[in-house]
Structures are given as structure tokens and as C-alpha cells.
The first five atom37 places (N, CA, C, CB, O) and aatype in JSON, in Angstrom:
{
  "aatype": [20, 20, 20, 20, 20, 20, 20, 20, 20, 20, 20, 20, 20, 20, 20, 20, 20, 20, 20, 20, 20, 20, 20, 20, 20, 20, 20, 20, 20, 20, 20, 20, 20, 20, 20, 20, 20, 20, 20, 20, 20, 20, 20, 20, 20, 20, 20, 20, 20, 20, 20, 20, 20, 20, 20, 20, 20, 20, 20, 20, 20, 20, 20, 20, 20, 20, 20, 20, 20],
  "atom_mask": [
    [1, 1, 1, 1, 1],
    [1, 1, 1, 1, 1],
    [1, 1, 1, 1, 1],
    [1, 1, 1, 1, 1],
    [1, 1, 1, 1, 1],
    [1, 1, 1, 1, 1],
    [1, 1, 1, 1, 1],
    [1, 1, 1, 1, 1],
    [1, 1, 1, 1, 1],
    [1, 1, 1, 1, 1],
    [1, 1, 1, 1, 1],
    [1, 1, 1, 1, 1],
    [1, 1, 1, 1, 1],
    [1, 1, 1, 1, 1],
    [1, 1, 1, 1, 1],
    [1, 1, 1, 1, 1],
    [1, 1, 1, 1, 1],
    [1, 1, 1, 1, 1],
    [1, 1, 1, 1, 1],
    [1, 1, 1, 1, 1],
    [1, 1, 1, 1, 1],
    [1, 1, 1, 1, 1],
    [1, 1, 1, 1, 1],
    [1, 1, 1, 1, 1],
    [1, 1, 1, 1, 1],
    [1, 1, 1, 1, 1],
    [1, 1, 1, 1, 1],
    [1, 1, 1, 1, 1],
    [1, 1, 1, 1, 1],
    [1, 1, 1, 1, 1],
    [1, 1, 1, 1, 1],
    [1, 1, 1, 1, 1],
    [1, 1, 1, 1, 1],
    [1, 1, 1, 1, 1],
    [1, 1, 1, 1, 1],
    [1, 1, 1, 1, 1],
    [1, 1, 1, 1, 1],
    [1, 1, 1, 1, 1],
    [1, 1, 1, 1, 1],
    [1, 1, 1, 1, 1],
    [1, 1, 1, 1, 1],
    [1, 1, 1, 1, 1],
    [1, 1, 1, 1, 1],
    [1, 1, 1, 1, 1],
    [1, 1, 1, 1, 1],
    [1, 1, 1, 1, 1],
    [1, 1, 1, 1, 1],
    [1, 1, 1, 1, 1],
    [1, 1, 1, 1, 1],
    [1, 1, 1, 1, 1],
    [1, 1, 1, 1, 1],
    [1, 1, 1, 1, 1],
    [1, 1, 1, 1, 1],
    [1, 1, 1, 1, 1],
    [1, 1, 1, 1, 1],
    [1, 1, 1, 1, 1],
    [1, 1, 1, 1, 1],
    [1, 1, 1, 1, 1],
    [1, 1, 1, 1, 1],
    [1, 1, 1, 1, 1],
    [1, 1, 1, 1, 1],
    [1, 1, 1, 1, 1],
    [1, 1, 1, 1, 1],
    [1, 1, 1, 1, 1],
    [1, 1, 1, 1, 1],
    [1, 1, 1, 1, 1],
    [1, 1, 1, 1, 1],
    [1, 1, 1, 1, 1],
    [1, 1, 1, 1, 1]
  ],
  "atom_positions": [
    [[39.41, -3.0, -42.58], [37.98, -3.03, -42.74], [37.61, -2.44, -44.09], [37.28, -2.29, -41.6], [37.82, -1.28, -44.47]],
    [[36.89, -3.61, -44.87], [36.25, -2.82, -46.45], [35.05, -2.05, -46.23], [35.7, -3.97, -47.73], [34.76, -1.76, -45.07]],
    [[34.41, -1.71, -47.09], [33.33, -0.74, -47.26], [31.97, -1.78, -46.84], [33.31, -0.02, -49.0], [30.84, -1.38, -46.56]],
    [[32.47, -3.35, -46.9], [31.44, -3.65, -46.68], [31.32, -4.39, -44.98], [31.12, -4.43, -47.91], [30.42, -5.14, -44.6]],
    [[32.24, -4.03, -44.37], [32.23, -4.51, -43.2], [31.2, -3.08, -42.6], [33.91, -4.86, -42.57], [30.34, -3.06, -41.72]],
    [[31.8, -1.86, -43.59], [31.34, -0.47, -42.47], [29.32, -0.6, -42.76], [32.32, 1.8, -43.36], [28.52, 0.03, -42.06]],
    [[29.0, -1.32, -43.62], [27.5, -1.62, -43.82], [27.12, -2.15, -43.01], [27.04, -2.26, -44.77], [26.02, -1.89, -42.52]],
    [[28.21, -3.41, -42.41], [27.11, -4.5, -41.49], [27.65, -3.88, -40.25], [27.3, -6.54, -41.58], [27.83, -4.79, -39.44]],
    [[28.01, -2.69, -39.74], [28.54, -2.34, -38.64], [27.06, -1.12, -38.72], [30.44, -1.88, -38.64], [26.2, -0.97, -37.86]],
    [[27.15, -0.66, -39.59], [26.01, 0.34, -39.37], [24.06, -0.41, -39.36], [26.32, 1.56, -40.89], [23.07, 0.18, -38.94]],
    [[24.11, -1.75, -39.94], [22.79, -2.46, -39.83], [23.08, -2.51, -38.46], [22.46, -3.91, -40.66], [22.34, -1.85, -37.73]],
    [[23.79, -3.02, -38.06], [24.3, -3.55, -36.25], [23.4, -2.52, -35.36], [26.45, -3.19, -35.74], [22.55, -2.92, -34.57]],
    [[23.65, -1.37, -35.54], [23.61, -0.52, -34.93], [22.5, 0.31, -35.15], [24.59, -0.08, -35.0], [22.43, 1.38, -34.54]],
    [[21.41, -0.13, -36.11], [20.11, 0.1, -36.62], [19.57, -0.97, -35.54], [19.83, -0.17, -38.37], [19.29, -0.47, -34.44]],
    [[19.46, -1.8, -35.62], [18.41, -3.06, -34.96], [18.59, -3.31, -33.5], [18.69, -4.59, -35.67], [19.56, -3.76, -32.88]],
    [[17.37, -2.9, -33.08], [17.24, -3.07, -31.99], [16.96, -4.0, -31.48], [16.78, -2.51, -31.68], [16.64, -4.89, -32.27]],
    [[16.87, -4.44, -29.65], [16.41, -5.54, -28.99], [14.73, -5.18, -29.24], [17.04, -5.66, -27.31], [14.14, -4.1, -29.38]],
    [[14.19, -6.82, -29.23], [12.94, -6.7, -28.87], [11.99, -6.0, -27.7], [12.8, -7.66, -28.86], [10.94, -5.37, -27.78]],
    [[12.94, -6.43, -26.42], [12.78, -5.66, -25.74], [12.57, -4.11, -25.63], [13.39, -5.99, -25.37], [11.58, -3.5, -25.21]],
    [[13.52, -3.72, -26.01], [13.73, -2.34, -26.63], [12.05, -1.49, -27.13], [14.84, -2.68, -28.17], [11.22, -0.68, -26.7]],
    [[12.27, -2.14, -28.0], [11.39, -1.74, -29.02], [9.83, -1.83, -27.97], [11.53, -2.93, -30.57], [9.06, -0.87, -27.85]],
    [[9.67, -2.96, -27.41], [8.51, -2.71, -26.98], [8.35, -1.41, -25.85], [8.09, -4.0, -26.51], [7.44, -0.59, -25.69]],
    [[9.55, -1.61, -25.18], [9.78, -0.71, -23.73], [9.17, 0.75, -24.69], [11.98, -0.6, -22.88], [8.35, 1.55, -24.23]],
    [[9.58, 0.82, -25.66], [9.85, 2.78, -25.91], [8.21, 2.28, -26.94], [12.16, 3.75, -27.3], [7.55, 3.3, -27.16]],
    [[7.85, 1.58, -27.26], [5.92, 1.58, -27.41], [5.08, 1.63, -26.7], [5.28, 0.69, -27.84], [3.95, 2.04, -26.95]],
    [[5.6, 1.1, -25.37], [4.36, 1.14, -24.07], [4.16, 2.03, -23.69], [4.44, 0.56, -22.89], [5.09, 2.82, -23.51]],
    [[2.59, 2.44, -23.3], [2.07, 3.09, -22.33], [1.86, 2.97, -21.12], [1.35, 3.27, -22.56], [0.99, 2.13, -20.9]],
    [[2.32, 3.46, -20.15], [2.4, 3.14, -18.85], [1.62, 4.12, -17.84], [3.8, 3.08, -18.55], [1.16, 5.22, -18.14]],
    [[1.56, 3.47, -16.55], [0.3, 4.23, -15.81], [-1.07, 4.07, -16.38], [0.51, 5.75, -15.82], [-2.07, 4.44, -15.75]],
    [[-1.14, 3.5, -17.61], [-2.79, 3.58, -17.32], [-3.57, 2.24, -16.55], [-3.57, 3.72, -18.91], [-2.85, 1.65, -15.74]],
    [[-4.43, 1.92, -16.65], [-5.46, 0.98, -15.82], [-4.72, -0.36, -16.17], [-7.29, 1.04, -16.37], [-3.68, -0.07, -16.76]],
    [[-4.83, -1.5, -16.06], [-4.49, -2.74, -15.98], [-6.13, -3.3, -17.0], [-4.18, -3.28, -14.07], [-7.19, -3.09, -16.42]],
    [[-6.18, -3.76, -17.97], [-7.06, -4.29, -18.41], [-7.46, -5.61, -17.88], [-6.84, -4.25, -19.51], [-8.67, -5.81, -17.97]],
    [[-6.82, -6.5, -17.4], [-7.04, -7.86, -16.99], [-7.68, -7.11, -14.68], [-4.8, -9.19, -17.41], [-8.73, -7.47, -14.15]],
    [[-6.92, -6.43, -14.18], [-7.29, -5.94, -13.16], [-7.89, -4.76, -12.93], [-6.53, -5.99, -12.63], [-7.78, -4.21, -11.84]],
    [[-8.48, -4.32, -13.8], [-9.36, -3.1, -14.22], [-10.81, -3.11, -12.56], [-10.26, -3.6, -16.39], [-11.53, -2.13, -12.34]],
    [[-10.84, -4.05, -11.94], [-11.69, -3.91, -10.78], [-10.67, -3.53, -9.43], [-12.57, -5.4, -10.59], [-11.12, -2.94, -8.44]],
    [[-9.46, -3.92, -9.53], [-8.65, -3.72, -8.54], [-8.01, -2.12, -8.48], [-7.61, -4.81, -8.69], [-7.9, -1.28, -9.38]],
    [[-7.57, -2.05, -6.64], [-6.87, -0.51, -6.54], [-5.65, -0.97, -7.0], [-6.74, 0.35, -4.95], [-5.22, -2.12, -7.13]],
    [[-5.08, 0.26, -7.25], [-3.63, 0.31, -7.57], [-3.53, -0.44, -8.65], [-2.7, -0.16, -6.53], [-2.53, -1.14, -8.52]],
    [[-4.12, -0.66, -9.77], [-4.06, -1.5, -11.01], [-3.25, -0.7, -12.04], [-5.54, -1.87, -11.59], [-3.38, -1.1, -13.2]],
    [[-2.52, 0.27, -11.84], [-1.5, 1.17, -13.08], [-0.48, 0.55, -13.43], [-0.83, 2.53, -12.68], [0.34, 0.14, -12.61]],
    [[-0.37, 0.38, -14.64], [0.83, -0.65, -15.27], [2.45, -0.06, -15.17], [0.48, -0.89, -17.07], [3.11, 0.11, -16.2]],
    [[2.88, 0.17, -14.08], [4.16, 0.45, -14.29], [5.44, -0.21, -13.93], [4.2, 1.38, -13.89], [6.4, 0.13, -13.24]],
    [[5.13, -1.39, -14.71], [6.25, -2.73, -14.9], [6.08, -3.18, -16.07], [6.13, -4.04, -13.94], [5.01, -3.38, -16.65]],
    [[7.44, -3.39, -16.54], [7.82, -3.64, -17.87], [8.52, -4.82, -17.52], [8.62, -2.53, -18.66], [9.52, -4.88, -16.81]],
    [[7.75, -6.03, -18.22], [8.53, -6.99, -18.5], [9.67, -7.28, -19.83], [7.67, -7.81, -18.45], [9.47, -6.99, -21.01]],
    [[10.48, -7.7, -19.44], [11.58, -7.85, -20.41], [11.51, -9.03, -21.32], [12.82, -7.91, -19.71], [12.12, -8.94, -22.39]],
    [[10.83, -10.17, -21.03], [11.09, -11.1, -21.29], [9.35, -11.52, -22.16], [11.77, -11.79, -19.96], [9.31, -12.5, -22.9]],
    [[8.18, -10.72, -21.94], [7.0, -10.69, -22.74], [6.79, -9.78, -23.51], [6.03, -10.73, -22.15], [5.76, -9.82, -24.19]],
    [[7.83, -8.52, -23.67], [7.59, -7.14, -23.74], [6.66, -6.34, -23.68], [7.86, -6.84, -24.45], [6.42, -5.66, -24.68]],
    [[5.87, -6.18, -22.47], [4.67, -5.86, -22.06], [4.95, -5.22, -20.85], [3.76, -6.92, -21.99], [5.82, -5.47, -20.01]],
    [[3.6, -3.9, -20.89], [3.63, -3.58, -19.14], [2.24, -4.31, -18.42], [3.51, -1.58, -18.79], [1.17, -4.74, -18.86]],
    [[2.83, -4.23, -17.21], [2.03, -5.14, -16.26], [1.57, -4.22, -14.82], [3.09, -6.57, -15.83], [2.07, -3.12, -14.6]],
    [[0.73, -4.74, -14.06], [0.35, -4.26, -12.94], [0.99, -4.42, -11.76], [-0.64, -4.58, -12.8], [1.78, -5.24, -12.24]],
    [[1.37, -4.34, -10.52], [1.6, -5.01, -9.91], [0.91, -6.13, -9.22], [1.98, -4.45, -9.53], [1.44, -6.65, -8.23]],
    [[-0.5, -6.61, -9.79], [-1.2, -7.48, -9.4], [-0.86, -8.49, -10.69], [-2.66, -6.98, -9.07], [-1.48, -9.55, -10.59]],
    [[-0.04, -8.39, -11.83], [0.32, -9.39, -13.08], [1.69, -9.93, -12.4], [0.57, -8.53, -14.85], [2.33, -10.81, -12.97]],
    [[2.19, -9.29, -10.96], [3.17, -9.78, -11.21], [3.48, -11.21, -10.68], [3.92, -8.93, -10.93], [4.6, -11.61, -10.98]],
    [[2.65, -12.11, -9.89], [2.86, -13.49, -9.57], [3.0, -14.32, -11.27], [1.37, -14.06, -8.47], [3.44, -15.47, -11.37]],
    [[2.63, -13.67, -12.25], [2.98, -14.28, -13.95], [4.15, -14.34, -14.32], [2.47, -13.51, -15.14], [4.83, -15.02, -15.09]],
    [[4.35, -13.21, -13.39], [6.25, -12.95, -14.29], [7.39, -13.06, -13.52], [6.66, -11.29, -14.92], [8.58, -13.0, -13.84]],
    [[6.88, -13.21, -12.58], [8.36, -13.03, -10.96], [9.56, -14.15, -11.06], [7.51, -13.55, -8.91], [10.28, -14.36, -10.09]],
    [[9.75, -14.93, -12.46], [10.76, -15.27, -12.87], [11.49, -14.9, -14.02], [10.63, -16.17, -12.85], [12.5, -15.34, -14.56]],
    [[10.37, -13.55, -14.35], [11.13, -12.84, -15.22], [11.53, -11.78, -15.04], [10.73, -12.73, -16.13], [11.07, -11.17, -14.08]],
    [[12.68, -11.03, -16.0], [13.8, -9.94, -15.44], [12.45, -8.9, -16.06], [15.9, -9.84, -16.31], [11.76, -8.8, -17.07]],
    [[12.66, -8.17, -14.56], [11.36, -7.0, -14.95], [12.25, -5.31, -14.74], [9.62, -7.2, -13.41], [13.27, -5.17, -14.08]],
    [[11.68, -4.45, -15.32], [12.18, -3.3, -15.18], [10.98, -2.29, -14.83], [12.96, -3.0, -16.38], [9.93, -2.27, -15.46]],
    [[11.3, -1.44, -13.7], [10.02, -0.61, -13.04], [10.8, 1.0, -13.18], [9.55, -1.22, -11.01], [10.21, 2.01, -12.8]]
  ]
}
């Protein structure tokens, strides 16, 4: 391995998933803006695949996508 393999091993390892990135930006638990009239409207579902949190009333949108709670 040259000096320039150890560069693209260390970019590698800089760049994150999209996913990622959104998961560790979200705010979670607060109100549901789209269900802001409904109980239990606290966003604590993270979709993987919109990178967004959701309510559990968003989730008939996403229930074919891989979600993380």
C-alpha cells in the first residue's frame, strides 16, 4: 500500500451514509408537524430510507421502509 492508497482509506472513513448524517441531525420527540392535532404525535421514528423522523401516525407512508425507533 502507497501513500496514496492510505488517503483514499482515510476519505473512506470521513464520509458518511446519508442516513447517518440525517439520524445524528434530527430532533426527536417533538410534535409531528403534519399531525400536530393528533395524541401521541412525537416523532420518534427515523426513517432510513427519507432521512427523516416521523410520528407514529406517518407511519402507513413508510411501512415499506427500513425504519429505526
Amino acid at each position: 500500500m502507497g501513500r496514496g492508497d492510505d488517503e483514499v482509506v482515510m476519505m473512506n472513513m470521513e464520509v458518511k451514509p446519508a442516513w447517518l448524517q440525517g439520524l445524528m441531525g434530527e430532533t426527536f420527540f417533538g410534535g409531528c408537524g403534519v399531525h400536530e392535532n393528533c395524541r401521541k404525535n412525537e416523532k420518534n421514528i427515523f426513517c432510513l430510507l427519507c432521512c427523516l423522523s416521523i410520528c407514529p401516525h406517518c407511519l402507513p407512508s413508510h411501512r415499506s421502509h427500513p425504519l429505526l425507533q
